[in-house]
Structures are given as C-alpha cells and as structure tokens.
Backbone and ligand atoms as CSV (ligand in chain L), in Angstrom:
chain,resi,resn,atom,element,x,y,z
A,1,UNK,N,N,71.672,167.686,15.981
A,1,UNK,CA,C,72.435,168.724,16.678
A,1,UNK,C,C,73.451,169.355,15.728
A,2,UNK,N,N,73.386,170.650,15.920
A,2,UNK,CA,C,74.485,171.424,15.083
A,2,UNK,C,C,75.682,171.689,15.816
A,3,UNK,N,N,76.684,172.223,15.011
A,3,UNK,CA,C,77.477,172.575,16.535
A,3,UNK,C,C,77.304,173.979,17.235
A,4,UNK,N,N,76.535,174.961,16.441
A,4,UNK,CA,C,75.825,175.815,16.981
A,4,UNK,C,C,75.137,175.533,18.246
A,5,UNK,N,N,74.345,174.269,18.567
A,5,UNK,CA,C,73.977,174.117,20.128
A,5,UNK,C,C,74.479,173.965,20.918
A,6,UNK,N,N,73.920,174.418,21.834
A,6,UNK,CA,C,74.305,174.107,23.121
A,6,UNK,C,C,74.832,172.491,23.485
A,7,UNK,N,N,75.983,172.402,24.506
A,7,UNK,CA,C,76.295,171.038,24.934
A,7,UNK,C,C,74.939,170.476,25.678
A,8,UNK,N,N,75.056,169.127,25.701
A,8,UNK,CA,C,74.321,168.376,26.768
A,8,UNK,C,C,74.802,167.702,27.743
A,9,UNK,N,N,75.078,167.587,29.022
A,9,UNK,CA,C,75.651,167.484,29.950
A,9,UNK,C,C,74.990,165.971,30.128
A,10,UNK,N,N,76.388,164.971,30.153
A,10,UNK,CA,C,76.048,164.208,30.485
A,10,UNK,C,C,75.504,163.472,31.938
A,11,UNK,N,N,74.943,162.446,32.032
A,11,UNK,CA,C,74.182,161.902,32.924
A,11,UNK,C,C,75.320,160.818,34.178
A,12,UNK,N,N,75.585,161.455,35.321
A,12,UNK,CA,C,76.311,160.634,36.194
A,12,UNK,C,C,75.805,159.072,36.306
A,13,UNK,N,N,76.976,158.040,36.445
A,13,UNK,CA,C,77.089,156.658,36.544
A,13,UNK,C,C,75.529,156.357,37.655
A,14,UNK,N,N,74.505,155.698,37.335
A,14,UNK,CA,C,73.563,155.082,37.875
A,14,UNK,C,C,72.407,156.069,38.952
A,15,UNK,N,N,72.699,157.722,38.265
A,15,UNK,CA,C,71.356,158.433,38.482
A,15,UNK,C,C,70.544,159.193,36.955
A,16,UNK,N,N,70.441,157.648,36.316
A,16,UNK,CA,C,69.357,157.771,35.162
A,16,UNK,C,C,68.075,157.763,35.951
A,17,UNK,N,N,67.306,158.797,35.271
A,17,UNK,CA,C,65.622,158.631,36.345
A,17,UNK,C,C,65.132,157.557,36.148
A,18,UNK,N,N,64.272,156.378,36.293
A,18,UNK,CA,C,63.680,155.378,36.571
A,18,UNK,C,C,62.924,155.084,35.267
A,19,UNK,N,N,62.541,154.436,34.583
A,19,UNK,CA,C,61.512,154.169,33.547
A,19,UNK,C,C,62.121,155.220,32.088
A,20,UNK,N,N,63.269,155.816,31.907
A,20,UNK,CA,C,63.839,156.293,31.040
A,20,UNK,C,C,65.014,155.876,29.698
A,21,UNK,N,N,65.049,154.215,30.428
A,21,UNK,CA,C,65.429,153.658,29.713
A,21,UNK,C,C,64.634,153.452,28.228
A,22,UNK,N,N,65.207,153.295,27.155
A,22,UNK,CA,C,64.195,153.039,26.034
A,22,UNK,C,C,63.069,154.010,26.015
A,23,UNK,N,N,63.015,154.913,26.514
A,23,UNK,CA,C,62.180,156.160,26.466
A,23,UNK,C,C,61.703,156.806,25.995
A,24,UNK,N,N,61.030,157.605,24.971
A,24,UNK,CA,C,60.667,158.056,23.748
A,24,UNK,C,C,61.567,159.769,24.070
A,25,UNK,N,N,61.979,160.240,22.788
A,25,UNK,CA,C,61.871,161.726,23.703
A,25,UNK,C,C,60.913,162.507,23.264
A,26,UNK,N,N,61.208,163.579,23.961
A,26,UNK,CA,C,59.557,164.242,23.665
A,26,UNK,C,C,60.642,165.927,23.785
A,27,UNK,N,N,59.676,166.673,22.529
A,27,UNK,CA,C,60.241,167.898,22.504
A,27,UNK,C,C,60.086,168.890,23.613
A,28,UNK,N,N,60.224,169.684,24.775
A,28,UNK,CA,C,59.802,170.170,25.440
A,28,UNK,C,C,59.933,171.693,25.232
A,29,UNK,N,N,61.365,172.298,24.462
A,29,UNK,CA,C,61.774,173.612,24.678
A,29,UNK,C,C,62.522,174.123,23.615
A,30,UNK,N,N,62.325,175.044,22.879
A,30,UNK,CA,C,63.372,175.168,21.760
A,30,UNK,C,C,64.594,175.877,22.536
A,31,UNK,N,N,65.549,175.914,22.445
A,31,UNK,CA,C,67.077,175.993,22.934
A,31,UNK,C,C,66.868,177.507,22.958
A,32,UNK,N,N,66.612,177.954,22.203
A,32,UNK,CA,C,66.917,179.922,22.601
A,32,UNK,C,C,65.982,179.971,23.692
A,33,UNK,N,N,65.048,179.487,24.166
A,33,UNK,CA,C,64.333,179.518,25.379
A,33,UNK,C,C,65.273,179.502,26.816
A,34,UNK,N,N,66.150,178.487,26.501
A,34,UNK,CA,C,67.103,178.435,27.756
A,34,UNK,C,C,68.777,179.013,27.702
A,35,UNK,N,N,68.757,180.311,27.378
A,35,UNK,CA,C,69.973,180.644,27.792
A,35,UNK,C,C,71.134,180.056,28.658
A,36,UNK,N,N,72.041,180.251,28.717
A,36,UNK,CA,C,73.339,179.548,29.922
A,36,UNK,C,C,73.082,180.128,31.007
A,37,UNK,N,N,73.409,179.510,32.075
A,37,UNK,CA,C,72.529,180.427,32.884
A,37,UNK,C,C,71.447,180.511,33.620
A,38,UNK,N,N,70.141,179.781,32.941
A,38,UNK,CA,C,68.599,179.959,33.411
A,38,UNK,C,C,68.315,178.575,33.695
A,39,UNK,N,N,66.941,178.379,34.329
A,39,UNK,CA,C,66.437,177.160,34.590
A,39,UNK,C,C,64.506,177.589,34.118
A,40,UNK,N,N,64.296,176.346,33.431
A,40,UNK,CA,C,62.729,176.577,33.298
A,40,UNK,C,C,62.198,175.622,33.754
A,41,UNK,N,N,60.561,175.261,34.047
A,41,UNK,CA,C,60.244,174.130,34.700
A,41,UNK,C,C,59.172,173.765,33.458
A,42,UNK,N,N,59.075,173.063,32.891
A,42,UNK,CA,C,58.089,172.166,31.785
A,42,UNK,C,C,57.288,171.158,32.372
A,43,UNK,N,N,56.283,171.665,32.417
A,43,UNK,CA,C,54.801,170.492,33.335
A,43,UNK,C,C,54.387,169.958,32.430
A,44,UNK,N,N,54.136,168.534,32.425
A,44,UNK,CA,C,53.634,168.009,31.600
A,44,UNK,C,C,52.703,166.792,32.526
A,45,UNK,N,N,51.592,166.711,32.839
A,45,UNK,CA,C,50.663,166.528,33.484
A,45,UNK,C,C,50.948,166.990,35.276
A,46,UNK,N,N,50.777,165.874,35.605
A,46,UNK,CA,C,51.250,165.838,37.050
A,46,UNK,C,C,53.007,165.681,37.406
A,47,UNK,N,N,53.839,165.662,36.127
A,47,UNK,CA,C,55.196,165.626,36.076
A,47,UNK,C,C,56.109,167.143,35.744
A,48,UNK,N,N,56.477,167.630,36.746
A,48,UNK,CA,C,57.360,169.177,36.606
A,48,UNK,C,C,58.829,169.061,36.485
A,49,UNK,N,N,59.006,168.416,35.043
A,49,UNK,CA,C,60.762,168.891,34.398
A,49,UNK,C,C,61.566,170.500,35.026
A,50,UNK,N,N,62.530,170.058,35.186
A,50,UNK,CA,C,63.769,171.112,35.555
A,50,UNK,C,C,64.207,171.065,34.349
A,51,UNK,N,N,64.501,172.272,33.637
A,51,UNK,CA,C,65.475,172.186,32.321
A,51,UNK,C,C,66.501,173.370,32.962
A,52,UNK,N,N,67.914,172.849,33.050
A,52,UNK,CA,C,68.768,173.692,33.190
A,52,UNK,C,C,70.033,173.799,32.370
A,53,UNK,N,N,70.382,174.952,32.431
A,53,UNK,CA,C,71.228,175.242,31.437
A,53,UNK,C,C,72.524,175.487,32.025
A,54,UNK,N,N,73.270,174.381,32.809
A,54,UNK,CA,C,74.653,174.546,32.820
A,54,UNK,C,C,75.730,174.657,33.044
A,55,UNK,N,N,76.922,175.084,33.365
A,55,UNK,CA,C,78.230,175.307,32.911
A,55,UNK,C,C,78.388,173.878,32.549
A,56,UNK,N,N,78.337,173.154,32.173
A,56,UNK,CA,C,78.880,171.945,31.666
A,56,UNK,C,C,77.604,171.663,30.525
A,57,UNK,N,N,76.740,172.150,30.286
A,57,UNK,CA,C,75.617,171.898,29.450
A,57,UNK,C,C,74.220,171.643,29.927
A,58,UNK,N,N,73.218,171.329,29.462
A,58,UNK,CA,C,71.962,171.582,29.734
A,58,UNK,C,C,71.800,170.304,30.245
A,59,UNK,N,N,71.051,170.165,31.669
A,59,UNK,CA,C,70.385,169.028,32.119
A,59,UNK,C,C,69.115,168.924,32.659
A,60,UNK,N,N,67.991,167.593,33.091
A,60,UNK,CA,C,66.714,167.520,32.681
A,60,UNK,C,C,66.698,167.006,34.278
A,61,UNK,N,N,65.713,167.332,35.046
A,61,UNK,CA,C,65.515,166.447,36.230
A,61,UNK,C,C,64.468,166.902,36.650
A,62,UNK,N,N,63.590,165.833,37.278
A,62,UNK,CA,C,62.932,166.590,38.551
A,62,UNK,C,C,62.722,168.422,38.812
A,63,UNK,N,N,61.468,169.001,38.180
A,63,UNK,CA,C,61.486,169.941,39.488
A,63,UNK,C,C,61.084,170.098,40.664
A,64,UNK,N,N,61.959,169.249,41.807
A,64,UNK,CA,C,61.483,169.063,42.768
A,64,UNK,C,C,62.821,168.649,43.747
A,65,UNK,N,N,62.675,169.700,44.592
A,65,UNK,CA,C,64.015,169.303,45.519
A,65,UNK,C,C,64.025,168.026,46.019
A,66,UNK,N,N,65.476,167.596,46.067
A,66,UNK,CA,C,65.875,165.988,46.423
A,66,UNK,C,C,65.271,165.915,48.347
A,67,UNK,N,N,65.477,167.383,49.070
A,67,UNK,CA,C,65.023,167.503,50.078
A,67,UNK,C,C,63.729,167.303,50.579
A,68,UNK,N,N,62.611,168.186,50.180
A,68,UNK,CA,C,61.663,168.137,50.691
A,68,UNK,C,C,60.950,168.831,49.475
A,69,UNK,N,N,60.858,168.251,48.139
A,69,UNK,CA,C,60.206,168.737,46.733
A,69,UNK,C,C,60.200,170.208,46.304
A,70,UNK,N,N,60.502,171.130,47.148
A,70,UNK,CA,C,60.618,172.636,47.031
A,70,UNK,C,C,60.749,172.502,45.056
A,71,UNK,N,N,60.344,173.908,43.887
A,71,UNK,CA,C,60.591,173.953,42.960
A,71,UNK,C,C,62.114,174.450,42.903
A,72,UNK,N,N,62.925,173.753,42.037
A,72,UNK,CA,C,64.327,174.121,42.191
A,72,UNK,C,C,64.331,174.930,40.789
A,73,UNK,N,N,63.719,175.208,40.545
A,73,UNK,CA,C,63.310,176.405,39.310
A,73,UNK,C,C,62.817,177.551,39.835
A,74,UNK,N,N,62.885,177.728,41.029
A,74,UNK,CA,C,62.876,179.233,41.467
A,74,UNK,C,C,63.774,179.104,42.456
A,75,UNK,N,N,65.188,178.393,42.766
A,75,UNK,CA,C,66.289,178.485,42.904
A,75,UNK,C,C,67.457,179.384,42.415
A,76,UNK,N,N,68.760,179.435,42.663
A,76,UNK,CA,C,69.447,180.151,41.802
A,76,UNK,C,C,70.416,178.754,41.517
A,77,UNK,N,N,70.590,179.463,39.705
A,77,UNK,CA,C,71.919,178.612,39.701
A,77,UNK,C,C,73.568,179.125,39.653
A,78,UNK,N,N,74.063,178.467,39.828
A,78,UNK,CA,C,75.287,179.085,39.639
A,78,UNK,C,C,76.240,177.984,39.110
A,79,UNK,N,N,76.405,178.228,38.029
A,79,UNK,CA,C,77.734,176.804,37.089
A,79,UNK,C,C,76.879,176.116,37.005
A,80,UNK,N,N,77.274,174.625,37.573
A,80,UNK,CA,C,76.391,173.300,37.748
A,80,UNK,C,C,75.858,173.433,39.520
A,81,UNK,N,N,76.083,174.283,39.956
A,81,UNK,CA,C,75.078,174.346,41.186
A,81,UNK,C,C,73.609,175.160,41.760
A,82,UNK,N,N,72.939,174.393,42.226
A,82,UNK,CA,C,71.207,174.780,42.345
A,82,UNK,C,C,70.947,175.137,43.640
A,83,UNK,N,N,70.748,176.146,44.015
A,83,UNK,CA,C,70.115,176.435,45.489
A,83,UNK,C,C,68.991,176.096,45.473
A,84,UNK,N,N,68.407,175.608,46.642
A,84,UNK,CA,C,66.944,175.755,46.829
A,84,UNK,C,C,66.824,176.428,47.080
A,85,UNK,N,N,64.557,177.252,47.195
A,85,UNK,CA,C,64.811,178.680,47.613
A,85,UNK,C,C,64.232,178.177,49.061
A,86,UNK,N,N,63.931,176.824,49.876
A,86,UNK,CA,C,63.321,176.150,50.956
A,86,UNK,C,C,64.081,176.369,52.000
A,87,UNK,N,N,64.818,175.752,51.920
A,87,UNK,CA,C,66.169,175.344,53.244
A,87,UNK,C,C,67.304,175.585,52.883
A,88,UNK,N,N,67.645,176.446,52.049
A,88,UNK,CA,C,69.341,176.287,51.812
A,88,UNK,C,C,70.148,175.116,51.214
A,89,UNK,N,N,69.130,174.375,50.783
A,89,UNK,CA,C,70.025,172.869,50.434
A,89,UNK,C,C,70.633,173.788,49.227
A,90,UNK,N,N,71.846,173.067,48.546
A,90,UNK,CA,C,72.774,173.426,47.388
A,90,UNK,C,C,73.246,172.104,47.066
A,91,UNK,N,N,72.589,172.244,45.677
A,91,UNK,CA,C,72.651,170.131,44.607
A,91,UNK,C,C,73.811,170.399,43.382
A,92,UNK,N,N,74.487,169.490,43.252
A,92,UNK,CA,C,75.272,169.436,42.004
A,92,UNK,C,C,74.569,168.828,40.754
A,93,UNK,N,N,74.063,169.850,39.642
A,93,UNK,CA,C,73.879,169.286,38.765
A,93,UNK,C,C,74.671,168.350,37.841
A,94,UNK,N,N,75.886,168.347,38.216
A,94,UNK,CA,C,77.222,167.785,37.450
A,94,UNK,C,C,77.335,165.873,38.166
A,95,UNK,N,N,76.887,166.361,39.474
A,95,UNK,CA,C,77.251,164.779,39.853
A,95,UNK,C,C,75.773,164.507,40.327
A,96,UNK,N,N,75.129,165.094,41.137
A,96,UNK,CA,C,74.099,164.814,41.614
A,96,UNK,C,C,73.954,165.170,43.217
A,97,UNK,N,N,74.906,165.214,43.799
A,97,UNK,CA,C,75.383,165.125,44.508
A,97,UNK,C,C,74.827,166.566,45.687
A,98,UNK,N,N,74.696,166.199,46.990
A,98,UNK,CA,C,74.443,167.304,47.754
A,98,UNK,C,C,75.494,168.278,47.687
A,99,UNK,N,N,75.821,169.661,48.089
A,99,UNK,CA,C,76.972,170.643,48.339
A,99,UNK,C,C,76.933,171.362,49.707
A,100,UNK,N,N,75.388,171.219,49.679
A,100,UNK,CA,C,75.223,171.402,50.944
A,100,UNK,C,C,74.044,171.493,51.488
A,101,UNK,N,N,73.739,170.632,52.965
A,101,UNK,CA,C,72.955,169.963,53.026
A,101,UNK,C,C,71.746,171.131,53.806
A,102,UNK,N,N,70.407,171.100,53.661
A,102,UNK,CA,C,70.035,171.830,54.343
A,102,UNK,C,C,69.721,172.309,55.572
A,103,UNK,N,N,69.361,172.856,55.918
A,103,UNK,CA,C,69.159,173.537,57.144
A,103,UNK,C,C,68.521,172.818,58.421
A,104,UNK,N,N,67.769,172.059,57.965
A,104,UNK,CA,C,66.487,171.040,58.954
A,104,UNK,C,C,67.746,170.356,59.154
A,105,UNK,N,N,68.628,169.939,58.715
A,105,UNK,CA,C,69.417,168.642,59.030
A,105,UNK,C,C,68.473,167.416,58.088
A,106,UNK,N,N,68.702,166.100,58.961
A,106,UNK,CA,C,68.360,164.795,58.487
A,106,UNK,C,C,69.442,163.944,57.585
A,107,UNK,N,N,69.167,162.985,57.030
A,107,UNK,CA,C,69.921,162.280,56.447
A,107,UNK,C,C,70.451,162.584,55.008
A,108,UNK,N,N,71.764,161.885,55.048
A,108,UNK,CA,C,72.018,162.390,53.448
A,108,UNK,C,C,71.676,160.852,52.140
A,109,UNK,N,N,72.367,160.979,51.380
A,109,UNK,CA,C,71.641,159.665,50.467
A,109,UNK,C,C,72.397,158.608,51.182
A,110,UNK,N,N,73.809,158.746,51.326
A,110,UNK,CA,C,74.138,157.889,52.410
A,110,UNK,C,C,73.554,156.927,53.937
A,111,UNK,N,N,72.437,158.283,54.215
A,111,UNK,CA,C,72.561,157.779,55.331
A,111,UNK,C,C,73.313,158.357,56.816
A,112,UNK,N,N,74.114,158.965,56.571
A,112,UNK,CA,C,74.569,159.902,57.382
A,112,UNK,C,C,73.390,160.609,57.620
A,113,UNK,N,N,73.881,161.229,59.208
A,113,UNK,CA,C,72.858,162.080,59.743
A,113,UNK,C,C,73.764,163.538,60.126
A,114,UNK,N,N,72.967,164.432,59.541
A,114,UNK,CA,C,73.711,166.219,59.443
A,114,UNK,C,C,72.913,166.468,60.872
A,115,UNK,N,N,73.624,167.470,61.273
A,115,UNK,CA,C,72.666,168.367,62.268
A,115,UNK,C,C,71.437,169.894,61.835
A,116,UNK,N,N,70.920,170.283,62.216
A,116,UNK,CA,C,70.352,171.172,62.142
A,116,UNK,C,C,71.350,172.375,61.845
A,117,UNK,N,N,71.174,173.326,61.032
A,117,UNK,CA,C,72.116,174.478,61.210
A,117,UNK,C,C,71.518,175.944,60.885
A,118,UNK,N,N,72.425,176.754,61.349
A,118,UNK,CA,C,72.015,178.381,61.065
A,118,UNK,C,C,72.643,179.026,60.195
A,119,UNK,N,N,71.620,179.914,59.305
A,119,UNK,CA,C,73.049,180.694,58.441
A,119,UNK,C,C,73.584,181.482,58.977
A,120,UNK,N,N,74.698,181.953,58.819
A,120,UNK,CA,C,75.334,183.295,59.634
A,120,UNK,C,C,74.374,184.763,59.277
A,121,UNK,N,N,74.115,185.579,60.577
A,121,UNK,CA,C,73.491,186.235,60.662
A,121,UNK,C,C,71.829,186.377,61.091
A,122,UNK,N,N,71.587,184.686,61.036
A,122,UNK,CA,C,70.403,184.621,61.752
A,122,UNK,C,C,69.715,184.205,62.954
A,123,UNK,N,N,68.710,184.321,63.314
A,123,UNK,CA,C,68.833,183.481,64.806
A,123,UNK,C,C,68.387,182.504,64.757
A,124,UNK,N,N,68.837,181.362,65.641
A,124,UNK,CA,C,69.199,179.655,65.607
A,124,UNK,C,C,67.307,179.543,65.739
A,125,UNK,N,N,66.428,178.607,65.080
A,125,UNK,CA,C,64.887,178.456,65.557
A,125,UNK,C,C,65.091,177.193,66.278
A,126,UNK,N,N,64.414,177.417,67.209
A,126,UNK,CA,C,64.170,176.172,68.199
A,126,UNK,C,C,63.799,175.043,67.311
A,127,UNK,N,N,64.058,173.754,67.308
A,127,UNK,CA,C,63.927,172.559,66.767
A,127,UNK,C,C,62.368,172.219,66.879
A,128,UNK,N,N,61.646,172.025,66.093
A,128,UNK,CA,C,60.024,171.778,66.495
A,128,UNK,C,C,59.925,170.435,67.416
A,129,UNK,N,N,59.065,170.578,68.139
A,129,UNK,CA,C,58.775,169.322,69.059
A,129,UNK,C,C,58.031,168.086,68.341
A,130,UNK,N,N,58.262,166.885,68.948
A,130,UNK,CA,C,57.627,165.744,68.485
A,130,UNK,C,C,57.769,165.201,67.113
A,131,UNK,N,N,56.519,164.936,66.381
A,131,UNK,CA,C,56.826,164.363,64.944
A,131,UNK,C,C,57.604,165.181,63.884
A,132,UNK,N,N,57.365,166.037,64.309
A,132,UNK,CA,C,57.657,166.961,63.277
A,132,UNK,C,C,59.071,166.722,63.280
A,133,UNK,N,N,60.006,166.882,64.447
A,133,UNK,CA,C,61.709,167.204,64.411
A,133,UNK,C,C,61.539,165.810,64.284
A,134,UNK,N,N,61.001,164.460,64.364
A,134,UNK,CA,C,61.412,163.222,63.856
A,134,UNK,C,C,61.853,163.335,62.598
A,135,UNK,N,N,60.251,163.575,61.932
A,135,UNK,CA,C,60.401,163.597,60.439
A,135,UNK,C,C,61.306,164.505,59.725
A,136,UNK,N,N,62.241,165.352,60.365
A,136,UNK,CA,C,63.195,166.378,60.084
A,136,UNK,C,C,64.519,165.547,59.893
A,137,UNK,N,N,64.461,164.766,61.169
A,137,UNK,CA,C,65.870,164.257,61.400
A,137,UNK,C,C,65.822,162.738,60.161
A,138,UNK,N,N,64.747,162.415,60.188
A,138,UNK,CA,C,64.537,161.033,58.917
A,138,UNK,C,C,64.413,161.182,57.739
A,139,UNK,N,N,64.862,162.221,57.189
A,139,UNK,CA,C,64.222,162.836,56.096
A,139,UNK,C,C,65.370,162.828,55.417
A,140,UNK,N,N,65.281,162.243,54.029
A,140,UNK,CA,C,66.281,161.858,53.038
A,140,UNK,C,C,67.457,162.290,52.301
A,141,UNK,N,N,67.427,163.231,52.117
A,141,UNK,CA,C,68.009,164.113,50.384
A,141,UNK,C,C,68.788,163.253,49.933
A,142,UNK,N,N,67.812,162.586,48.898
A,142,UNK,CA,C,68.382,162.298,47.759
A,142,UNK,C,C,69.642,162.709,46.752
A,143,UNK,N,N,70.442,161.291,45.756
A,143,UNK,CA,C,70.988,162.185,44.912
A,143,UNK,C,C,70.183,162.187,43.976
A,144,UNK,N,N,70.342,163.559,43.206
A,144,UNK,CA,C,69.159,164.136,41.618
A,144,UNK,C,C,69.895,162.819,40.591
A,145,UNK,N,N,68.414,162.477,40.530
A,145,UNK,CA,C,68.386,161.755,38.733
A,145,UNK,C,C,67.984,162.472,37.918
A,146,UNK,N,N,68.159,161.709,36.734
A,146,UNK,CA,C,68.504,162.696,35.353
A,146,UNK,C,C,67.397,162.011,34.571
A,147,UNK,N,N,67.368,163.469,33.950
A,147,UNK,CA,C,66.210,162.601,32.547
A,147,UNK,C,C,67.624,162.578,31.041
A,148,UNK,N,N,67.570,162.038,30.214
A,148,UNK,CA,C,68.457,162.119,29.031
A,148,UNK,C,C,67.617,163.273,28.070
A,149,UNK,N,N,69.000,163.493,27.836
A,149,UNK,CA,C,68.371,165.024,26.883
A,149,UNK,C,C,69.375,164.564,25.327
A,150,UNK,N,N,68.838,165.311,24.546
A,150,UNK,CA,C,69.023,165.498,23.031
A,150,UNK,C,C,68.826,166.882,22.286
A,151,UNK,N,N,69.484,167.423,21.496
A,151,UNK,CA,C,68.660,168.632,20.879
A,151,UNK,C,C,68.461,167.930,19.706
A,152,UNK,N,N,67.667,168.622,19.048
A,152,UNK,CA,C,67.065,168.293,17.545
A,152,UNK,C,C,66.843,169.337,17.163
A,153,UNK,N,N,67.078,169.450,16.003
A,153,UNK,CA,C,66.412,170.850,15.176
A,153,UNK,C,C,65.963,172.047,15.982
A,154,UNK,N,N,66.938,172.403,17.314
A,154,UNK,CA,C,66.463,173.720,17.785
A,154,UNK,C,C,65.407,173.601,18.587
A,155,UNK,N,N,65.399,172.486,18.759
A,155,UNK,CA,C,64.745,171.960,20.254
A,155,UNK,C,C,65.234,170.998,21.178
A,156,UNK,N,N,64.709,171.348,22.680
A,156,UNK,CA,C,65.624,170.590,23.776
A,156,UNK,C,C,64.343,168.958,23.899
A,157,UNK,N,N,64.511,167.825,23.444
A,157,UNK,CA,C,63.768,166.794,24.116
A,157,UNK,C,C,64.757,166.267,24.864
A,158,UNK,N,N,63.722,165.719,26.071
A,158,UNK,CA,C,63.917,164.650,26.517
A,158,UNK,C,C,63.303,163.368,26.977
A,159,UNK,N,N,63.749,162.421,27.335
A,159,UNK,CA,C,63.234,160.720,27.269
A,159,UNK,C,C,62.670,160.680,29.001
A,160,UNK,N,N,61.510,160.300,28.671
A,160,UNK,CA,C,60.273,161.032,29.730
A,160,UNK,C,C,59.733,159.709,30.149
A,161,UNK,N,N,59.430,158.752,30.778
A,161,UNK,CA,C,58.737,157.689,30.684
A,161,UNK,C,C,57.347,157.605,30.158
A,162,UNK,N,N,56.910,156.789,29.399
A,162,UNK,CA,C,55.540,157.106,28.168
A,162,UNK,C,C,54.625,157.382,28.932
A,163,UNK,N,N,54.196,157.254,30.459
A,163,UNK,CA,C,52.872,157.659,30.483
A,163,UNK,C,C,52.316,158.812,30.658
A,164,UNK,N,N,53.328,159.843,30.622
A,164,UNK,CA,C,53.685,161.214,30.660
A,164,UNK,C,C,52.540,162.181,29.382
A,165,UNK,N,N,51.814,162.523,29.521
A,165,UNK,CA,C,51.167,163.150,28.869
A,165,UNK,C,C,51.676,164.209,27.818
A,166,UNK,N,N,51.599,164.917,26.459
A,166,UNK,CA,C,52.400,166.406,26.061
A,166,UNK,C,C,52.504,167.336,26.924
A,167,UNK,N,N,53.441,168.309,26.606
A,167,UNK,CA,C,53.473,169.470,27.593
A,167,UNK,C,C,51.952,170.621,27.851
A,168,UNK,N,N,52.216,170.534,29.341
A,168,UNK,CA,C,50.918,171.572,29.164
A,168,UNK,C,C,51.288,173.195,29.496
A,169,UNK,N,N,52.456,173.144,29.916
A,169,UNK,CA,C,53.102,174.743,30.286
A,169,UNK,C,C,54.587,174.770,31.009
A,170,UNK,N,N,54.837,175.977,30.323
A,170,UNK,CA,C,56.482,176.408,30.480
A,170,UNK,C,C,56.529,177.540,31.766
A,171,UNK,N,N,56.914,177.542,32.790
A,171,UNK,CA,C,57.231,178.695,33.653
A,171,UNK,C,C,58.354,179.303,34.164
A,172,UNK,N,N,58.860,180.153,34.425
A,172,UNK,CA,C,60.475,180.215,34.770
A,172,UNK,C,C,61.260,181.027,33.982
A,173,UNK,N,N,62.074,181.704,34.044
A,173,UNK,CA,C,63.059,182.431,33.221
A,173,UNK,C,C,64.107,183.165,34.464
A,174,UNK,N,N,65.048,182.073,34.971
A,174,UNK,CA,C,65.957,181.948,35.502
A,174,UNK,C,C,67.211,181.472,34.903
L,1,FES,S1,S,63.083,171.579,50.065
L,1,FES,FE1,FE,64.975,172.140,49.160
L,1,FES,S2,S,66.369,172.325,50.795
L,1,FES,FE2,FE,64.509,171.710,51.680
C-alpha cells in the first residue's frame, strides 16, 4: 500500500465472515475501479463480493442483503450507509449494524421483533395471509460480516475462504 490508496476500513469486533481466518487473499479489483462513492459486485463462482468504497474506506461483504439476499450493489450508498433497492432496509457498513429495518418487519439480529411499516406517501399493503406473513414476521436481518481487505500494488484483494474459485465477472458502477 502506498499512501496514495485508498483507506481500508476496518472490520467491526466479531463480524469477520466465517472461514476467513488464515485466508488467502485473492486480487479482485484494481482501486481506480472503485471510486469513493461506488459499490461493485465481484462473482467469483457461486460467491457475489460487495466491494464498497466508503466514507471511512473500502469494505468487502456479501452481495447479498442481511434481509432477504436482495443485491446491495444496486443499492445506494451514502458515507458508510447501504440502502437496499428490496424493502428499504438501510445497513451500516461501519458497524454492521441495521439503520433501518425494513419494511416487511420481522426480527432484528437481536431478536427483537419490528412491525411492518409504510413509507410516507404510500399506501399501507395489506399484510399477506398465512405462511407467507409468518415467514415475514421470522425473518432475520442479520448483522453484515466482513471479508478483510488489503491493497497491493493497485489492487483491492481480499481473504475469501479457499474454496472460492478466481473471479469470473465484475458488475456495477455505483
Ligand atoms: S432484501 Fe434488502 S431490505 Fe429486504
């Protein structure tokens, strides 16, 4: 790293992603690819990286809402915060943390249970009947884990768990 790069935003107390310990990294993005600002999504088999870029520095997660997997790479960001474009959920890339929970309601990582809600200006939708509003109201949001990031020579890696195949495509310019 030069000091020409970009920061890397560190990883909140005990949401390291799973199997990233001892991890290899793997190059995914050269840094002028991700402006401050944007989010790209890097597939690398059946696994879709979030690379985002920021106000506190670039971080690696999941592209896949903590809610209900929506791509949070066709979200907006704003600072360290991610809209979904699904339900309105809003995630802290800085802590991990919900900002605000979405729309279906259901549980938060806690455990707490939200209600259903409306945005202003729209009209309230009837709650679906049966399994469906179960699985609404049981339904998780997670806090976002992190992959560890590094730059190197003008590229963004990060520590991927090995059975992760090379990259097969970049999409996004957010
Ligand atoms: S899938 Fe993202 S808020 Fe529901």
């Amino acid at each position: 790293m030069t000091t020409a790069d970009p920061r890397v935003a560190g990883i909140p107390a005990g949401l390291a992603a799973p199997g990233t310990t001892g991890a290899p990294y793997r190059p995914l993005l050269p840094v002028e690819a991700l402006p401050s600002g944007t989010m790209r999504r890097v597939s690398l088999g059946d696994l879709d990286v979030l690379l985002a870029h920021t106000s506190d520095g670039i971080v690696a997660t999941d592209d896949r809402c903590p809610h209900m997997a929506a791509p949070l790479s066709l979200g907006a960001l704003d600072g360290c915060a991610v809209a979904c474009p699904l339900h309105r959920g809003v995630f802290d890339l800085a802590t991990g943390e919900t900002l605000q929970h979405p729309t279906t309601g259901g549980l938060d990582a806690d455990g707490a249970v939200h209600p259903t809600w409306t945005p202003a200006g729209s009209e309230p939708k009837p709650d679906p009947p049966g399994a469906k509003a179960d699985a609404r109201r049981l339904t998780r949001t997670r806090r976002i884990r992190f992959y560890p990031v590094r730059i190197a020579d003008g590229v963004i890696e990060v520590a991927l768990p090995v059975e992760v195949v090379p990259p097969t495509h970049v999409v996004g310019d957010r």
